[in-house]
N, C-alpha and C positions, 0 to 999 in steps of 0.2 A: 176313677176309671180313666184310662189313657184311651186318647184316640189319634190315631194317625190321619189329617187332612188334608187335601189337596185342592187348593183355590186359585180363582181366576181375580186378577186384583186391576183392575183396569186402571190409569192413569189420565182416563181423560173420561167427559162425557158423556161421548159415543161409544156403544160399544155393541160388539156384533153377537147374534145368540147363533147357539149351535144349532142342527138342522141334521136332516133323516136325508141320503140322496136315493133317488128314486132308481126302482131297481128292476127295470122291463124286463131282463133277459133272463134267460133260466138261469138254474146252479151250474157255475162252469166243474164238467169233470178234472179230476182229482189226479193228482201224479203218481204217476206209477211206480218210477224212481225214487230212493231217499236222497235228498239234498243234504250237503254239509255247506257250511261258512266256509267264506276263503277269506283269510285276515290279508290285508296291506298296510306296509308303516312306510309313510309317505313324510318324511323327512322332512324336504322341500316344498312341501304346505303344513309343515307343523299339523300332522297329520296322523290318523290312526280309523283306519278304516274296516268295516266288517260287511261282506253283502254275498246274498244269496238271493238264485234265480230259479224262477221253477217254469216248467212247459207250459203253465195258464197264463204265462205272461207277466204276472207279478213276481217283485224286485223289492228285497227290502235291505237297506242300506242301517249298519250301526258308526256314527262317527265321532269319533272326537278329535274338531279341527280348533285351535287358537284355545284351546281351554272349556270349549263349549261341545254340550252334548247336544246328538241329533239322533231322533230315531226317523226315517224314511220309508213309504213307502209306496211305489208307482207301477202303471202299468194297470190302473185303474178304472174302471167304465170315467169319461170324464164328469167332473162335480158340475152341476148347474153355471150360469153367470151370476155373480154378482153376489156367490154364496161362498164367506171367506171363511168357513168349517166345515166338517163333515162328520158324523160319527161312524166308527168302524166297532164292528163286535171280533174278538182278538180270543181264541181257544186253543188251549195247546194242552195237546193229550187226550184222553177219550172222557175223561171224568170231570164231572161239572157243565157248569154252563159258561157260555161266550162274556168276556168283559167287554162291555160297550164303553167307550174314549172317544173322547172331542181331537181329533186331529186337525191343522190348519192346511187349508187348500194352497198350494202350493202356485208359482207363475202359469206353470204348465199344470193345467185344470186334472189331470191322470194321475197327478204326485200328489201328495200329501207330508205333514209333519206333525208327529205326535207331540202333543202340547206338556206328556207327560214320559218322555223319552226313558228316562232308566227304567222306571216303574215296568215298563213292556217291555223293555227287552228284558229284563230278568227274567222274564213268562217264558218269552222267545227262545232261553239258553237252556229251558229244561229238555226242549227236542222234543220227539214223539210226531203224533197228528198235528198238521196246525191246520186250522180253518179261519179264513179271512171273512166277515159278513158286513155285507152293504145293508142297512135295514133299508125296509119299503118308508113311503114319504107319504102312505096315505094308510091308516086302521084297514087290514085286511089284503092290503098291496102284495106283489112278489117284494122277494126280497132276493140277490145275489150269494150266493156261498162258493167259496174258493176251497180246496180242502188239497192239502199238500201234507208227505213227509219230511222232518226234516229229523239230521241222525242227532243224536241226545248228546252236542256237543258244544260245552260253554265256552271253553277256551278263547275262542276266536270276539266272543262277546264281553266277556272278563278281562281281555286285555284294552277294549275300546274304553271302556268303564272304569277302570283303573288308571289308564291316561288320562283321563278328567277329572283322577279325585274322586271319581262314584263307586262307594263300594259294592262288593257282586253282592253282597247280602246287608241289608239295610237292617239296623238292629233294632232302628224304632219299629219297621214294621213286625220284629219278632215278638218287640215288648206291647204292642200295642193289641187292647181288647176289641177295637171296631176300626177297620181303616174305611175313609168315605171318600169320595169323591171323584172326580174323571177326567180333569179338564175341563170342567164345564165354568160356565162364565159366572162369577160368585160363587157364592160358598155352596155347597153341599144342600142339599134341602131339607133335611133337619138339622141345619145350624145357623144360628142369626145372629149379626152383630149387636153385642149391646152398647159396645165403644168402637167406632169404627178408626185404623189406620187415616192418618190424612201426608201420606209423603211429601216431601217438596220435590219437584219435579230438577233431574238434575243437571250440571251446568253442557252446556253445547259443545261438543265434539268436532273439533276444526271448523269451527265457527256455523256446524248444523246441527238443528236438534229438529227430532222427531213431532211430526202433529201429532199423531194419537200410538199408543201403543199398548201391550200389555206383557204382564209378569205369571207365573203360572207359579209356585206356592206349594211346599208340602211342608206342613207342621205338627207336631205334636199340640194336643189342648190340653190342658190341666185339668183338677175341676176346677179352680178358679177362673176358670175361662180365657186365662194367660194361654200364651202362644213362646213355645218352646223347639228350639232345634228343626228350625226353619231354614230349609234349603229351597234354592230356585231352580225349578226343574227346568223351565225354557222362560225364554222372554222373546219379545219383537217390538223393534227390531234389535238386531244384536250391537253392541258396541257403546251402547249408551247409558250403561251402569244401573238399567232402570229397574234391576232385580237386588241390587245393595240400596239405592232409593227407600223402596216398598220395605225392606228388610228394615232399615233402620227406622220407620214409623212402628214397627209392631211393638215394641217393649209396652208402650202404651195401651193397646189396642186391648180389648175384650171382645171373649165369643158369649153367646148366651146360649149355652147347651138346654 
């Protein structure tokens, strides 16, 4: 049985767990207009940019700048201090339920960035209802809901995604019988290392290298518990190779399904 996984692979120590932001204010009403994508090809920042606005005041940006993917998005109740994630539940369309995703809290506490950037925007490009949720931080709490149209067009997101080398349709997750994970920090919670990755942390970039960082991870498992067709959805910080790092430790590595 094939699975499609998505792990948090930390590089150092320290590392920070994800978190519920607390959500006082009622459900903000719902936009009345359908929003479309406006694409921008920004040339002179090596640039490919996708963003739409809606009247609740959230802004969600697709980009692919220097080769690296970003999903964005702001205009957010602000995240707590001192709380460097947030999870967001992500629903597009009327049928099912909301995906909850670890996104990273951003300089400006209102922003965020999706830890697992293609994955959601593929969600993002079917159109329809979309509905944003804050969950509540406490069993029983409000919780925040955003609920916009947006018109059922991928185009604008297809070509952010294609700039970077991500395809609009990922064939592991076509082949795969259980896809797991969120973002969240380690692995999935019914999957355990039996060999764990040990990277060597890699060399310093104009004479700087990062204190603590991390890599975000999505693999196929075998049943041999090998890790197969291993791409890096996001890393932080950027620029420091610490997603080919993590990569070249897994040949190694064992899952214990």
């Amino acid at each position: 049985m094939l699975r499609s996984i998505s792990a948090v692979l930390f590089l150092c120590l320290s590392s920070s767990a994800a978190w519920a932001q607390e959500a006082s204010q009622p459900p903000a009403p719902g936009d009345s207009a359908r929003e479309d994508w406006t694409l921008a090809r920004l040339p002179e920042h090596d640039a490919v940019v996708a963003a739409i606005g809606f009247t609740s005041g959230l802004n969600l940006i697709a980009r692919c700048q220097g080769g690296v993917y970003d999903l964005m998005i702001n205009g957010l109740p602000d995240a707590p201090k001192n709380q460097p994630t947030r999870e967001l539940g992500i629903q597009v369309g009327d049928e099912g339920e909301s995906k909850t995703t670890v996104w990273t809290v951003g300089s400006q506490r209102t922003m965020a960035f999706s830890r697992i950037p293609a994955l959601v925007a593929r969600d993002l490009a079917e159109g329809g209802k979309l509905q944003v949720v804050i969950p509540a931080d406490r069993p029983g709490g409000p919780r925040t809901r955003y609920v916009m149209d947006v018109e059922p067009s991928s185009q604008a997101i297809a070509e952010t995604l294609t700039a970077c080398g991500r395809p609009v349709i990922d064939p592991r997750e076509e082949r795969a019988d259980q896809i797991e994970g969120n973002g969240q920090d380690g692995l999935p919670a019914a999957v355990m290392w039996r060999t764990m990755p040990r990277p060597t942390f890699p060399e310093s970039v104009r004479g700087r290298s990062p204190r603590m960082g991390y890599v975000v991870l999505s693999c196929v498992a075998e049943d041999d518990g090998g890790l197969t067709e291993c791409v890096t959805e996001s890393e932080q910080p950027p620029g420091y190779h610490l997603g080919l790092a993590v990569q070249r430790s897994l040949p190694r590595a064992r899952l214990k399904l």
